[in-house]
N, C-alpha and C positions, 0 to 999 in steps of 0.2 A: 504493500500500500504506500509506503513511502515511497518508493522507486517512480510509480506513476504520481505522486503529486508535485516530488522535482520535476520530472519532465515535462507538466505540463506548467507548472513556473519556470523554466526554459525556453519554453516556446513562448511565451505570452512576452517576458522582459528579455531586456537586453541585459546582460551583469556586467558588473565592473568591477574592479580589481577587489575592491571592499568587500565583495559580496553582497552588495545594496541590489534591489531593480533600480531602473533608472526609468523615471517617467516622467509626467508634470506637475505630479503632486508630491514628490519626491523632492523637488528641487524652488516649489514655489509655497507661498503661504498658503497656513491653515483654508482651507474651506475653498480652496483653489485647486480641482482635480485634472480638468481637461484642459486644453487649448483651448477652447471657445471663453472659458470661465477665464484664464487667464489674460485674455487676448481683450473680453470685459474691462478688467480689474484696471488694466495697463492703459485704455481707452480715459477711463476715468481719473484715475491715479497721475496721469505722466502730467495734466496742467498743474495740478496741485503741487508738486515737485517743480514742475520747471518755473513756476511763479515764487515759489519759495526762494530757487535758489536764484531767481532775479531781484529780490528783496534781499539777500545776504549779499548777491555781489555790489546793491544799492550801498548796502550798510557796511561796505569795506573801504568803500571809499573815506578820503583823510579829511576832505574838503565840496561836503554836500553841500553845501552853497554856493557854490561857488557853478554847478551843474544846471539845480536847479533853476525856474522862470522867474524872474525877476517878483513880480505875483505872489509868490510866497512869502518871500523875506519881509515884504510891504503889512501884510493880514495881519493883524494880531492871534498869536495863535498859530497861523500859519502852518507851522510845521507838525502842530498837531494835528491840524484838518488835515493833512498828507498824510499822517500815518493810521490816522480812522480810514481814509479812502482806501490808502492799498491796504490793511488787514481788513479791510470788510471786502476786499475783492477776494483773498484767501479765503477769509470766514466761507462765502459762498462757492467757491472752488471744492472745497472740503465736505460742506454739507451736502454738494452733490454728488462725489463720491461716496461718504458714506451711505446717503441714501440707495444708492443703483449701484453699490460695488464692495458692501463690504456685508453681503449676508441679512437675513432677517434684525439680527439684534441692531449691525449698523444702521439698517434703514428703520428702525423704532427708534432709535435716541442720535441721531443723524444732525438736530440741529445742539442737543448740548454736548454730541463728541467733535459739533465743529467749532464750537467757542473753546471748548475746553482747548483743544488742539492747535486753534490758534495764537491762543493768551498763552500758551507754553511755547508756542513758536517764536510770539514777542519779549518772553522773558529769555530765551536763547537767544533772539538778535542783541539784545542789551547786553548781555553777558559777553557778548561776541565782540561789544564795543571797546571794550577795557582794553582788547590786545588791538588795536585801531588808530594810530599817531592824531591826532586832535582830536580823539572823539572821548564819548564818556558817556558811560547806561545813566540812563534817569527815568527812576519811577514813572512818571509823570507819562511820559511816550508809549510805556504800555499798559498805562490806564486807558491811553487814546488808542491803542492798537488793539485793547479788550473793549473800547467802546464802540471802536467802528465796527467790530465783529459783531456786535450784536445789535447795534443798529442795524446795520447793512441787512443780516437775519431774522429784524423783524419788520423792516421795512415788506423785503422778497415775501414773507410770511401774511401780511395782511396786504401785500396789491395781488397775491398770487395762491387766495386759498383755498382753493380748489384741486391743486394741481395733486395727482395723483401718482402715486409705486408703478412701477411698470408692470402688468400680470401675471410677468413670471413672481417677481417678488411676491408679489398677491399671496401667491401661491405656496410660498414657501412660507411666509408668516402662518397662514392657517395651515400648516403641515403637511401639506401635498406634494409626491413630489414632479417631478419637472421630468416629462419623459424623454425631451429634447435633449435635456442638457448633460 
């Protein structure tokens, strides 16, 4: 009986030196089995990353004024309205991943794991600032970058409440599961 269940885990995987099968859930996150569900995840997931990491190459700069539209420097404020804008444009990047990309539980708590995610994203840019020639974290910047997250998510939330889970999720929230997928 053994002999035939190796063989047929042989035939099904590829092996690798480890002894591991090698597949796509092998090598990607939890709850992530197929190419299709990966291929999701990466859809949703790659702005959220690449917005991040244009807001970290923002925040490595020595001399962000110097960059920035004259406009800002002028506002009172200013530079806090800029960073309510772009953390509320994460805030919403996020929320829509978790919603459509990270499973049932992400898309039920979808808008407090994108504040949550954000507001630790902006205690990570401050932090990030200390090693940064002119710069220096302040409280202050990501009170405004936890307040434009949640502006930003509840503005999206009351011009937009209707908007609905995709059916597969549907589906998956009420335990059903997904014959496609």
């Amino acid at each position: 009986m053994a002999k035939a269940t190796e063989s047929r885990y042989n035939r099904r995987h590829v092996r690798t030196g480890l002894d591991l099968p090698l597949s796509v859930s092998s090598i990607s996150p939890p709850g992530i089995s197929t190419p299709r569900q990966l291929a999701r995840a990466l859809r949703y997931w790659a702005p959220v990353a690449g917005y991040a990491a244009l807001i970290f190459t923002l925040s490595s700069m020595s001399a962000p004024e110097m960059s920035l539209p004259f406009f800002w420097i002028q506002v009172p404020y200013g530079d806090k309205i800029l960073h309510a804008g772009v953390y509320g444009g994460l805030a919403l990047l996020a929320m829509r991943a978790f919603r459509y990309a990270a499973g049932p539980n992400g898309s039920r708590y979808a808008i407090g794991l994108a504040v949550a995610a954000t507001a630790l994203y902006g205690v990570s840019d401050e932090l990030h600032q200390v090693f940064v020639p002119n710069r220096h974290p302040d409280v202050w910047d990501w009170v405004a970058d936890t307040a434009g997250a949640t502006l930003a998510i509840w503005i999206w939330k009351s011009w937009w409440p209707t908007r609905r889970r995709p059916p597969e999720l549907d589906r998956q929230v009420q335990g059903i599961s997904d014959p496609a997928g």
